[in-house]
C-alpha positions in Angstrom: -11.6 -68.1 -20.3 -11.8 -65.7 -17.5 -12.3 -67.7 -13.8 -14.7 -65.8 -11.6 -13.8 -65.4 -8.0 -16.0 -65.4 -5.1 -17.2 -62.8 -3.3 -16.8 -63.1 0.4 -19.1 -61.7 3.1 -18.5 -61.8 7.2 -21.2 -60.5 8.9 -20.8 -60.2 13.0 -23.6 -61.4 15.0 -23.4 -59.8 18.4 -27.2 -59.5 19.7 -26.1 -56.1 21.6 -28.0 -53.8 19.9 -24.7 -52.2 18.6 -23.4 -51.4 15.1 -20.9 -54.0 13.9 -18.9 -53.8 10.3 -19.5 -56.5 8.0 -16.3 -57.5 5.7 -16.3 -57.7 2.0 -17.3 -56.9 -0.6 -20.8 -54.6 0.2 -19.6 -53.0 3.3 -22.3 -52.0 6.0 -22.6 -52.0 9.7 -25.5 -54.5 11.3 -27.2 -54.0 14.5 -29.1 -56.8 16.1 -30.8 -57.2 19.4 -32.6 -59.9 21.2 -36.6 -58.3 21.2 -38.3 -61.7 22.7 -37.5 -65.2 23.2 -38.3 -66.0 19.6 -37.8 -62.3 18.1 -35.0 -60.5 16.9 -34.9 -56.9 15.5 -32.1 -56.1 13.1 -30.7 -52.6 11.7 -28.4 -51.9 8.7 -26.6 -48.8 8.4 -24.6 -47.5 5.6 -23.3 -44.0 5.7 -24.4 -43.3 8.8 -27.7 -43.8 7.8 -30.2 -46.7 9.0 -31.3 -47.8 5.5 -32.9 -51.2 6.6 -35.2 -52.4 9.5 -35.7 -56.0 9.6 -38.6 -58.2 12.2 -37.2 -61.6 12.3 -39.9 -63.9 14.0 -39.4 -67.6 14.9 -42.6 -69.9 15.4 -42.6 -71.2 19.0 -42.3 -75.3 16.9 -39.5 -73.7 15.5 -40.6 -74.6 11.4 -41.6 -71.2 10.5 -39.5 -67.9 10.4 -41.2 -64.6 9.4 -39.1 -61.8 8.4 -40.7 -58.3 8.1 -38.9 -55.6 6.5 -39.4 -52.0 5.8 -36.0 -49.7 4.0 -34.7 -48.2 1.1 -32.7 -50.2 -1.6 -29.4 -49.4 -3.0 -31.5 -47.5 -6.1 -32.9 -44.9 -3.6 -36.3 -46.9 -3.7 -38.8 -47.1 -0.1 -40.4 -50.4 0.9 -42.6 -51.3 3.6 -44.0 -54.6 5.2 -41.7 -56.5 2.5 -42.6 -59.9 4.4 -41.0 -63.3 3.8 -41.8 -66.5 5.9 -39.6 -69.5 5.8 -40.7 -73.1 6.6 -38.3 -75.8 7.4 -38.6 -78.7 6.0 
């Protein structure tokens, strides 16, 4: 029987609104920059190209984060206000 190995992924979180290579296994660059106390705004870029935008909200309580996105996935296919909200529990 065949072991599977894991895949490894190091993203870089510097909130200077600079592109940053990942390591691994899907490689992109990631942008992120500090838009509010409680608000981030985060790029990816593959190719040269921006392919995602991401709104990453945290509730002043800190129990909820909303993430809105808007991109293209690896299949060529356009989203918009792809929204997920977290709660802590």
């Amino acid at each position: 029987m065949r072991e599977k190995t894991a895949s490894v992924e190091i993203h870089h979180y510097n909130f200077d609104g600079g592109f940053h290579q990942t390591e691994g296994s899907d490689p992109r660059e990631l942008s992120f920059k500090r838009a509010g106390q409680n608000t981030i705004e985060q790029d990816t870029r593959r190719n040269g190209t921006i392919t995602v935008h991401r709104h990453i909200e945290l509730s002043r309580d800190g129990k909820t984060m909303t993430v809105t996105a808007n991109g293209t996935t690896g299949g060529g296919q356009k989203y918009t206000n792809d929204i997920r909200v977290y709660k802590k529990k």
